[in-house]
N, C-alpha and C positions, 0 to 999 in steps of 0.2 A: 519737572520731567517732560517740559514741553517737546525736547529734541528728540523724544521716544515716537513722537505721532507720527504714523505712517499713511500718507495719502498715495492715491492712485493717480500718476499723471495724465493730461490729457487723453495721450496718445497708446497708455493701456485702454482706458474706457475707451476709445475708439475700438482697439481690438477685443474686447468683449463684444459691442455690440455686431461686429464682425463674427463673430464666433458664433452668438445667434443666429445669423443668416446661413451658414453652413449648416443646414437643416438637417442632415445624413448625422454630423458628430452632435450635435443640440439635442435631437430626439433619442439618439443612443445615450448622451447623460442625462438626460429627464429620467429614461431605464432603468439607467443604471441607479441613480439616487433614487427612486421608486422602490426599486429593489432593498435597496440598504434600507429605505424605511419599514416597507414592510415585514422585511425581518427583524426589525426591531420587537414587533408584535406577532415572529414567528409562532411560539408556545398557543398562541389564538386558532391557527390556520393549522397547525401539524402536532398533535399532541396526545397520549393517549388518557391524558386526565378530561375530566367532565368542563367545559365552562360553566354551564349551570346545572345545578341537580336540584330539583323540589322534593324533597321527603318529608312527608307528615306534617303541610303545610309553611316550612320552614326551605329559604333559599339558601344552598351551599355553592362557596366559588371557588372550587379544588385547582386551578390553574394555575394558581400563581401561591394558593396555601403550604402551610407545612403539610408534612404527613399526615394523611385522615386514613384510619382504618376500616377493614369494612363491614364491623361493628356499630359503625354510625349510621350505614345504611339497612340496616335491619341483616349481615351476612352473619356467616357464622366464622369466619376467619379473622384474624385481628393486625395483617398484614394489610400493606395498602393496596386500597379499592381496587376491582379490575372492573371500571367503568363500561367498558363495553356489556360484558355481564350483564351489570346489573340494568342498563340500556333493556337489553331481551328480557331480562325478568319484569321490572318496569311494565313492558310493552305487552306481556305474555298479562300479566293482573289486570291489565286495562284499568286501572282505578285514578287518584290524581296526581300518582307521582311520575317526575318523567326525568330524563337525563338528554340535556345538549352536549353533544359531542362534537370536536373541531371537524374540517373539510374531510384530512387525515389523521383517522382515530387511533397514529401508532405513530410513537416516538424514536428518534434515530439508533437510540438502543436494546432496542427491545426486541428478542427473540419471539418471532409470532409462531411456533408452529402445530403447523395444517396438516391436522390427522394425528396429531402426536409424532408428526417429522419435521425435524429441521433441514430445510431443503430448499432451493432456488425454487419459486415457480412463477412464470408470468404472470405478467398483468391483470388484471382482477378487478371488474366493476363491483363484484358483487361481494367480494371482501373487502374492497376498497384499498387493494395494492393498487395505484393506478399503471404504476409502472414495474409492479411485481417485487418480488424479493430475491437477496442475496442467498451467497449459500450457506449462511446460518438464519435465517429465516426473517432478517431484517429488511424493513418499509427500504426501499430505494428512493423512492421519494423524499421520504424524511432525512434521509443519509446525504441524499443529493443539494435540498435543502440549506440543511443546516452547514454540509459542506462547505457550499458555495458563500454563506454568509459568515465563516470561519476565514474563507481561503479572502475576503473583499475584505476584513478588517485589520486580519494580519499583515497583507498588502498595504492597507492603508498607515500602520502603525508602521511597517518596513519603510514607507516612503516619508514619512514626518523625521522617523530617526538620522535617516539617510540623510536629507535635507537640513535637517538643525546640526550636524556633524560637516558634512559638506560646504556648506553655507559657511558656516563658521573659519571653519579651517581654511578655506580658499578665499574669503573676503579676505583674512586677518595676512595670508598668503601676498594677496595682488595688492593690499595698501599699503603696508610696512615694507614687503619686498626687501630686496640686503640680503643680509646672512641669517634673518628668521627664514625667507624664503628658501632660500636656498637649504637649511638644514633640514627644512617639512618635507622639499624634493625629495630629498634624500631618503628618508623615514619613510614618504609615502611610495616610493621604487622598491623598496624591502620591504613593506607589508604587503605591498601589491602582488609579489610574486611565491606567498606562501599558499599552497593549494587548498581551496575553498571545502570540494569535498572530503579530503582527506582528515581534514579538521572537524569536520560533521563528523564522519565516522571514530574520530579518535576521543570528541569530549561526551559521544552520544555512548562511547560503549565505557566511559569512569563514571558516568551519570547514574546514582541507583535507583533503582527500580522502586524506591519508596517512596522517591518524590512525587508531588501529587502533579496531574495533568496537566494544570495552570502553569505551576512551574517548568514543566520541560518545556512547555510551548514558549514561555519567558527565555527558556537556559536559550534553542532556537533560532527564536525573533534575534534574542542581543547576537548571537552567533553569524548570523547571515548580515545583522549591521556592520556587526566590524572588519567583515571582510567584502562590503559594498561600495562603503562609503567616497572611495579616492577615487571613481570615475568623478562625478559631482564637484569634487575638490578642485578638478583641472578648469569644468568649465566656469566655476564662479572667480579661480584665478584669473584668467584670461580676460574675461569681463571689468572683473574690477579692476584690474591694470588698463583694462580700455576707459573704461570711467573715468578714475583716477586722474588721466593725461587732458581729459575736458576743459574746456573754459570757464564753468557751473563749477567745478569742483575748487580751480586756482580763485575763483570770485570767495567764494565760501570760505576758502582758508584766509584770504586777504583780510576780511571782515571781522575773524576771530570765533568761526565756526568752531566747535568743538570736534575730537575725534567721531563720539557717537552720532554727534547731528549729520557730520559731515555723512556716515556710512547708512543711515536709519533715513535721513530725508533728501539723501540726493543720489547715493550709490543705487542701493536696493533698488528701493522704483526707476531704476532707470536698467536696471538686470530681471528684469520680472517677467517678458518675453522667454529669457532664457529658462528662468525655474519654473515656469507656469509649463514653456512645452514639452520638459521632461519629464512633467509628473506622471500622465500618461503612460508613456511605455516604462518608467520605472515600475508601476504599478506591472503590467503586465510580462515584467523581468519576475517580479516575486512571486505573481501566481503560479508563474511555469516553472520557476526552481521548488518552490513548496509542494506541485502536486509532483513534481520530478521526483523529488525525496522522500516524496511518500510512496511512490511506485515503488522505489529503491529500499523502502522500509527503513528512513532514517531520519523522517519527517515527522509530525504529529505524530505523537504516544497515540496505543491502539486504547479503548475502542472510539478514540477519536473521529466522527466522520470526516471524509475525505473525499476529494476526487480522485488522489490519487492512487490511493485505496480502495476504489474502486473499480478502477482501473486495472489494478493487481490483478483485482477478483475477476475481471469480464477476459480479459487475456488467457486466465485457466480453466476458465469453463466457456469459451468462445463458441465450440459446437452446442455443448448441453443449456447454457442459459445465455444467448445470445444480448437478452434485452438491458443486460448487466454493463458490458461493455457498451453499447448502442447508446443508455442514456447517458452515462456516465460520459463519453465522446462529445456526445451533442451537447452536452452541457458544457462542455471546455469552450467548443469552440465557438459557440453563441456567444458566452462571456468574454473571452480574447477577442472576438469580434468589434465585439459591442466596443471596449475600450480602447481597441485599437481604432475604431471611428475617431473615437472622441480625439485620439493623440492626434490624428492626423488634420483633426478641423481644428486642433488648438496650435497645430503648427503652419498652416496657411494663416487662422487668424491673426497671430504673430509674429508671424513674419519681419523682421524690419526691412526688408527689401520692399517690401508694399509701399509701407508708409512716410520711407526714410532715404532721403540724400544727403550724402555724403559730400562734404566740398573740400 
């Protein structure tokens, strides 16, 4: 399987270490992959379970456990723990038991209400809303959160699918060329011109309502693949017909190169400018149609956090809970920000005009 290895040639590492020195898009993906880490270990940072609780001598790590009721901690309920509770009871006995609670002691679903009202209210040091709540009484922080680390993986799972489908079909396109080519034309001009959202709306409303979360976000993801993929298709066409026509590629076939050596150690890395500066704004094609569809209500299953669900929510209470929309906003566009840095220092860095004459 040695014609499977895939090395990096020269003149990519050249443009990586190029891409480094674009400081603006470098420190925006540092961010950004900071980000994706640390929500890794969101549940640590925003959560209304305990990380640690000391009772009766004895360490409990409810964070990441099954269900503990709150029986365990001396309550008289046998539903699960309401941490914070037992936090002020704790605190109220002064004695040695005690409860750590994360940064944000409320989880993205969870109805907090204040006063015995479910109700928007600002920001809140002293409840520790920091950016307040929606209008059924949930953490917006948490929502926003967890949103944003929903809407960067689904992105990222949209751009892998997009690219193993794209890649495929357009290498397999620009190297056989003939009448396979020509019949994919074809196939991909007719798939291309069946309407995206209408098809959201038509398989989102036979979908029942029984399926669980995971799944509709699955039903979704595959939905928006297969109606993404044929931009991708043209440009790895194009390319690999330009490859293809090299003097590297006729040297390799002379020798008895095989098909996959030929496409895995000479095509590919030499098309890697192309799929590396796409990745970027294809990423931020997915963010903006996911939190679109969720504005539109035909996005992530409820009570899925969202941006763009939140969004919903800040646009109908705009005068009465303004801080709904605000962070919810701000948080879009920090994010599309940020990545659209990144597209743009990974498209200078790549550039083949830079590094590359043509004779």
């Amino acid at each position: 399987m040695a014609f499977m290895k895939f090395e990096l040639n020269p003149l990519t590492l050249k443009q990586i270490h190029r891409f480094r020195d674009l400081k603006r898009g470098y420190f925006s993906f540092l961010l950004i992959v900071g980000f994706v880490i640390l929500s890794l270990f969101g549940e640590l940072i925003i959560n209304n379970r305990a990380l640690i609780v000391k009772y009766e001598g004895d360490l409990h790590f409810p964070t990441y456990s099954a269900f503990v009721p709150g029986t365990t901690f001396g309550e008289s309920y046998s539903y699960q723990t309401n941490y914070r509770d037992l936090q002020s009871r704790f605190e109220a006995e002064d004695g040695d038991n005690w409860v750590l609670m994360p940064l944000v002691p409320y989880n993205a679903f969870e109805n907090h209400a204040i006063n015995g009202v479910l109700k928007p209210t600002p920001p809140s040091s002293e409840l520790k809303h920091y950016l307040g709540t929606d209008t059924t009484g949930r953490d917006i922080l948490a929502r926003l959160f967890f949103g944003t680390r929903i809407a960067l993986f689904f992105s990222f799972a949209f751009m892998i699918s997009v690219y193993i489908i794209g890649i495929a079909t357009g290498c397999a396109m620009g190297y056989f060329g003939g009448l396979f080519d020509l019949i994919f034309q074809r196939v991909i001009e007719v798939w291309s011109n069946i309407p995206f959202l209408y098809m959201i709306i038509i398989v989102f409303s036979i979908v029942p309502a029984t399926f669980s979360v995971s799944t509709r976000i699955l039903i979704l993801l595959l939905v928006m693949v297969l109606f993404s993929w044929t931009s991708m298709t043209y440009y790895m066409r194009t390319a690999t017909y330009k490859e293809k026509a090299r003097d590297y590629t006729a040297a390799a076939k002379l020798i008895g190169a095989s098909t996959p050596r030929i496409i895995f150690r000479h095509i590919l890395p030499n098309t890697i400018s192309i799929l590396v500066t796409f990745m970027p704004f294809t990423v931020v094609s997915a963010i903006t149609a996911i939190t679109a569809l969720d504005f539109l209500g035909f996005g992530l299953p409820p009570p899925t956090p969202s941006l763009g669900e939140l969004l919903k929510q800040g646009t109908a209470t705009l005068r009465t809970a303004p801080w709904i929309v605000s962070s919810a906003f701000g948080t879009l566009v920090v994010l599309l920000t940020l990545v659209t840095f990144v597209g743009e220092a990974v498209r200078e860095a790549f550039d083949p005009k830079k590094y590359t004459i043509y004779e």
